[in-house]
N, C-alpha and C positions, 0 to 999 in steps of 0.2 A: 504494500500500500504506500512505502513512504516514498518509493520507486516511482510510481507510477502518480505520486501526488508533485515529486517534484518537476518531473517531463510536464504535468500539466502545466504546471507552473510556468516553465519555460517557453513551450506552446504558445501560452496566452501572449507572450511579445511579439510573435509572427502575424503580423497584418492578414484578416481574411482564415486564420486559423480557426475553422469551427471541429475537430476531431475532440470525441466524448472518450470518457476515459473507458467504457466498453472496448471501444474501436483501438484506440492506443493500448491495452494490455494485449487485443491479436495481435496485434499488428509487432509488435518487442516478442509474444509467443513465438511468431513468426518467424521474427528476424534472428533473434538469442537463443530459443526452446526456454525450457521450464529455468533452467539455470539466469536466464535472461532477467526474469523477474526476480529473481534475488539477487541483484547485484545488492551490492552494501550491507549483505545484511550482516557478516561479522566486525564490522565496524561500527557498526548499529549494535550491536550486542555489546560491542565495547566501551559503547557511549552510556548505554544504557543500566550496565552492571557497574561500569566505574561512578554514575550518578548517584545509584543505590548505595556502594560503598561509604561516600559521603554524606550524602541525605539522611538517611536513617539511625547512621551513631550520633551524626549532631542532633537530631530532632528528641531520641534520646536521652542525651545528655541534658539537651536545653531543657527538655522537661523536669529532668533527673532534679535539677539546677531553680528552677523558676516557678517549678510546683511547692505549693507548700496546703500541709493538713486545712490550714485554715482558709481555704481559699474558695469562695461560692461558686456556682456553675457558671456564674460570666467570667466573675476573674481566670479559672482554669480555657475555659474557651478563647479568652485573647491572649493569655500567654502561649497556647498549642499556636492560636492566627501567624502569631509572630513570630517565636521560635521554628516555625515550619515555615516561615516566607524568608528568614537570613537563611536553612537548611536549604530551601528551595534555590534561591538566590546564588549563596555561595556554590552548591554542588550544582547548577547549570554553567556558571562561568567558567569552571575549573573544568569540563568536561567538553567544550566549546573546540577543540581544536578534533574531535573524534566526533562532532557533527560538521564542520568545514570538509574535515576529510572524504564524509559519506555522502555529502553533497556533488562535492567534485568529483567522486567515483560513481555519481548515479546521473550526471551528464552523460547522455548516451548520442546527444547529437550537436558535439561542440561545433561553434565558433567559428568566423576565420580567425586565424594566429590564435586561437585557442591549446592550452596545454593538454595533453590526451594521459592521463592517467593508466597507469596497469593495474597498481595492487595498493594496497594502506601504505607499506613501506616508502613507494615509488611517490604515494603523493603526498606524502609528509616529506622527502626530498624535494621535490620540485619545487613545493610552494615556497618550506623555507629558502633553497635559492633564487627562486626565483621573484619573490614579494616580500622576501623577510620574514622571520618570527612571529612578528605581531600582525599577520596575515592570519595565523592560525586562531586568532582571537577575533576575527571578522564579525559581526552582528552578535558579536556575545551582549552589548545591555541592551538590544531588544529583546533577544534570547531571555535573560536575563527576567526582564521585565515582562514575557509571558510568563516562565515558568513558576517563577515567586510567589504567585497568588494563586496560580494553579496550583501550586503543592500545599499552599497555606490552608485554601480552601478545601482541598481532598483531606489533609490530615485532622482539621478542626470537626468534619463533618464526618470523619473516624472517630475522633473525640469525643460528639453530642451521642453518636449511634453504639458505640464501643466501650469508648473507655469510661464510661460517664459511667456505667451501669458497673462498672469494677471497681473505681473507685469511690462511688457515692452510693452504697448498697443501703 
């Protein structure tokens, strides 16, 4: 899907481009086979376990940290808001160069003078030579500034449905 969300993406700049993403997952079936449609997906994996790694001890911790016995169901509710929008926050920025990478490897119809990627390794070479380091940190704070409140609002509303009922028995 994120294959086939990003090609849409790109599509949509081609003047006169009406291809539905039906049409565009034959058409990559097509062109790739089945392997076609997963390109990125272990770098996708990589993005996506290395997020958990971060997210979850901080949110954790920050609970661990910012809970306290006496604290009513709002005050526990905005301390999860916020302790889980820094978790969200920090663990999307620090994981931002293994979505740049999966972006770039799921271009499947670059450019002219566009750079043609092989594997993870090859486009973490290129980019750093070719655009610098901090290439690999490309749209990290709007990255950033979706997934913050995405994560705030998924774990707080883990919070009201979950943890509410464990800790407040």
């Amino acid at each position: 899907m994120e294959l086939l969300k990003i090609q849409m993406q790109l599509a949509s700049q081609i003047p006169g481009n009406t291809m539905t993403a039906g049409a565009l997952a034959k058409k990559l079936f097509g062109e790739k086979g089945l392997a076609g449609l997963y390109k990125g997906t272990i770098v996708t994996a990589l993005r996506d376990v290395s997020f958990s790694c971060v997210y979850f001890p901080m949110v954790a911790k920050g609970v661990e940290h910012f809970h306290n016995e006496d604290d009513n169901r709002i005050q526990g509710f905005m301390k999860t808001l916020g302790v889980a929008c820094v978790a969200g926050a920090a663990g999307s920025g620090l994981v931002t160069p293994f979505d740049v990478v999966k972006t770039r490897l799921q271009t499947i119809t670059p450019g002219v003078n566009t750079v043609v990627y092989k594997n993870i390794p090859d486009t973490f070479s290129k980019i750093i030579k070719n655009e610098g380091f901090s290439a690999l940190y490309k749209g990290c704070i709007p990255r950033m500034s979706v997934i913050a409140p995405l994560m705030s609002i998924a774990q707080s509303v883990y919070f009201i449905g979950v943890a509410e009922s464990l800790f407040w028995c």
